[in-house]
C-alpha positions in Angstrom: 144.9 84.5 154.2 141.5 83.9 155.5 140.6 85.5 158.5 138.6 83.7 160.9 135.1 84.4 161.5 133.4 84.8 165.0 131.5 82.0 166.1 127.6 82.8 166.2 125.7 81.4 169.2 121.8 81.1 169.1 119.5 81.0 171.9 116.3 79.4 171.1 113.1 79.1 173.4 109.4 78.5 173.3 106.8 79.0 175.9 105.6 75.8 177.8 101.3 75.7 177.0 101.3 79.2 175.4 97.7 79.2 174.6 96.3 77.8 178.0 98.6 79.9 180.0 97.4 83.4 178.8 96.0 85.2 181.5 92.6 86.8 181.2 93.8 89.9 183.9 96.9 90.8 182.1 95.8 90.4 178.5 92.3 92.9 179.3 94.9 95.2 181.2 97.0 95.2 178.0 94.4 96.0 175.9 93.0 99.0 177.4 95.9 100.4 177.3 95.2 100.8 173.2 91.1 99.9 172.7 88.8 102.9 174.8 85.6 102.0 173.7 83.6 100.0 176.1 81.7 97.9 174.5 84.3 96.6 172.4 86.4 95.8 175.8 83.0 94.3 177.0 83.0 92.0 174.0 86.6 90.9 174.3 85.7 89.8 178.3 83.1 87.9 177.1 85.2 86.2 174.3 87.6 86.0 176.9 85.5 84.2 179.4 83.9 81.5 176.9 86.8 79.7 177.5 88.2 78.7 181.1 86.1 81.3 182.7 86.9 79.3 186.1 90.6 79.2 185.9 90.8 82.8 184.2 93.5 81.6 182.0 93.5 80.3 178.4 92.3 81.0 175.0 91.4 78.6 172.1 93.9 78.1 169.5 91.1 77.7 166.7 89.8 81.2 167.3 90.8 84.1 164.8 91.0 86.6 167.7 93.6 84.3 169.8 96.1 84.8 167.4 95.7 88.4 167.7 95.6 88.5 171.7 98.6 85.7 171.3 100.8 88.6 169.9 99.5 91.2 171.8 100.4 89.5 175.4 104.0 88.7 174.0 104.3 92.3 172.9 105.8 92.8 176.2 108.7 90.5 175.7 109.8 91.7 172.9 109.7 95.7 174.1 112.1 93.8 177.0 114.0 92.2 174.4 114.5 94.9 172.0 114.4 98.3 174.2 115.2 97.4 177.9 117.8 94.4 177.1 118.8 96.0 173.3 118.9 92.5 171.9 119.9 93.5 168.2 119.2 89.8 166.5 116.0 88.7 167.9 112.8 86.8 166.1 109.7 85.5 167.4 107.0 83.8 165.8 103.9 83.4 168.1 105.7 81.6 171.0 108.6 80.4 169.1 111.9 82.9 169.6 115.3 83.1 168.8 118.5 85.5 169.3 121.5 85.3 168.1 124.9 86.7 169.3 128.4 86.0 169.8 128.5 86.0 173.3 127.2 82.8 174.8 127.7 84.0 178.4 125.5 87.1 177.4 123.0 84.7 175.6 122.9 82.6 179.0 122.2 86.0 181.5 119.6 87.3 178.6 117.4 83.8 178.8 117.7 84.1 183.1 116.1 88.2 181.9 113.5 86.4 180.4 112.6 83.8 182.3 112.0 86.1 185.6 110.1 88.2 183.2 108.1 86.0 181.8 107.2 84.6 185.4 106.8 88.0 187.0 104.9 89.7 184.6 102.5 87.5 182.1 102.8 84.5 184.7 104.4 82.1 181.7 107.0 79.6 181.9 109.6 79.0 179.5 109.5 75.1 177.8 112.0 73.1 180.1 113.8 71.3 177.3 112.9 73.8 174.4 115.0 76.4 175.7 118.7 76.1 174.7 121.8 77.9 173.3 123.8 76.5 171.0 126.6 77.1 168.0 124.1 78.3 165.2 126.2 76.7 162.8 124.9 73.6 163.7 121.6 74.3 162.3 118.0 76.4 163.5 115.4 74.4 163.2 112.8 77.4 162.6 109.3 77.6 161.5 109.5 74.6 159.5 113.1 75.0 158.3 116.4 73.4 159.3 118.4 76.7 158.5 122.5 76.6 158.7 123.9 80.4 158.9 127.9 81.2 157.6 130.1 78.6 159.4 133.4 79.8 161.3 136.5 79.6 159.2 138.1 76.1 159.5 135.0 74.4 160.3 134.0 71.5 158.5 130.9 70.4 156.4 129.7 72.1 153.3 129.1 76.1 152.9 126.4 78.4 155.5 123.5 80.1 154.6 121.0 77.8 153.1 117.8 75.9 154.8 116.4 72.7 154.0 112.9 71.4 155.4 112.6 69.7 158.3 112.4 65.4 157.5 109.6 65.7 159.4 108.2 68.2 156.9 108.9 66.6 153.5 107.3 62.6 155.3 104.2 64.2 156.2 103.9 65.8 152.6 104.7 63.0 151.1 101.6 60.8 153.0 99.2 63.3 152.6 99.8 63.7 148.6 99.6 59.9 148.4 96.5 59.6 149.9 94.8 62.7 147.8 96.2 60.7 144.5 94.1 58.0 145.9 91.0 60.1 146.5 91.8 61.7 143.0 92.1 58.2 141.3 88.1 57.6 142.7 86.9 60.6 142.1 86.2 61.9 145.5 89.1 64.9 145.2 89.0 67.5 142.4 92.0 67.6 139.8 91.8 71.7 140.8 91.9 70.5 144.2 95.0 68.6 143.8 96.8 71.0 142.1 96.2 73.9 144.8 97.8 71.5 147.2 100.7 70.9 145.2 101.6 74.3 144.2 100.9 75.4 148.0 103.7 73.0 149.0 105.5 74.1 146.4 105.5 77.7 147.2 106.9 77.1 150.7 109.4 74.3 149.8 110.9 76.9 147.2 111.6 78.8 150.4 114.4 76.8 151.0 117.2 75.6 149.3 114.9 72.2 147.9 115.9 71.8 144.3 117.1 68.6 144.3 114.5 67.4 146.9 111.7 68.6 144.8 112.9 66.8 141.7 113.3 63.6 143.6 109.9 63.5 144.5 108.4 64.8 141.7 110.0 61.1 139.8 108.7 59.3 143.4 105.3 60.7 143.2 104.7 61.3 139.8 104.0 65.1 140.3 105.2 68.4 139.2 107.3 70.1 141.9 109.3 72.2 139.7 108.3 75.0 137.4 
């Protein structure tokens, strides 16, 4: 006799403006705490203050040392989420996080945690409607993925534990190879050009479970999908 498995709930958030929300003050107090030398501190204030000086908050998404500072400010939610809260399942991606747990009621008095953290300590809010728990057998859509964990015993549909790209995903793929064929076909794109872009895609579709999806569209768009 099967025995029936406990339900998994997930509780997924992002930050509301991530980027234009990071304070200057905190982030340079963060980073003293690891960087001594003063000059390099007095470069990162001026990197700092190219953008927003006025309003002392924000940095630019395009710049390779924003991604850097991006994780560094977050840091702190995650030594809450991990030491101070001892969250077991937790991920976070930039400002995209998840946990997972099979206590809802937990789930819901770990988001209220972090939502007075976030406001009292880095001065971030989370997104209003991109904050939710949920059954994470229904599906976690996830850096690109719609991924489906082990489903209770006795629930319906087909088995857990796969992910499939997001619709989203596979339409804008499909729009942008069509219009390179097009620049191929007049000679204003490579052939190695083409290629890269196909086996990039490729790469990250085999990710998931995309078999069938990649052989579909390698008939629809006349491309190799599949090794």
């Amino acid at each position: 006799m099967n025995s029936r498995a406990p339900k998994i709930y997930c509780l997924q958030c992002d930050i509301s403006k991530y980027f234009d929300s990071i304070d200057h003050r905190i982030l340079l107090g963060l980073l003293e705490r690891k960087i001594r030398d003063k000059k390099v501190l007095w470069l990162i204030n001026i990197i700092l203050e190219s953008s927003n000086r006025e309003s002392g908050r924000g940095i630019p998404i395009g710049n390779l040392t924003s991604q850097l500072f991006a994780n560094v400010y977050l840091n702190e939610l995650d030594q809450l989420i991990k030491h101070r809260l001892k969250t077991k399942y937790y991920i976070r991606y930039m400002d995209d996080f998840l946990i997972l747990d099979f206590d809802k009621k937990k789930l819901h008095r770990i988001k209220e945690e972090i939502h007075r953290f976030l406001q009292a300590r880095l001065k971030l809010e989370l997104h209003p409607k991109k904050a939710n728990i949920f059954p994470a057998d229904k599906g976690i859509d996830f850096l690109g993925y719609r991924i489906f964990g082990p489903r209770p015993y006795g629930a319906g549909g087909p088995e857990g534990n796969y992910r499939l790209l997001r619709k989203s995903t596979v339409k804008r793929f499909i729009k942008r190879t069509k219009f390179y064929q097009k620049m191929l076909n007049k000679g204003l794109l490579t052939e190695e050009k083409f290629n890269n872009s196909l086996q990039s895609w490729t790469a990250y579709a085999e990710c998931g479970n995309s078999w069938r999806l990649r052989k579909n569209l390698s008939e629809k768009l006349k491309v190799k999908l599949i090794k």
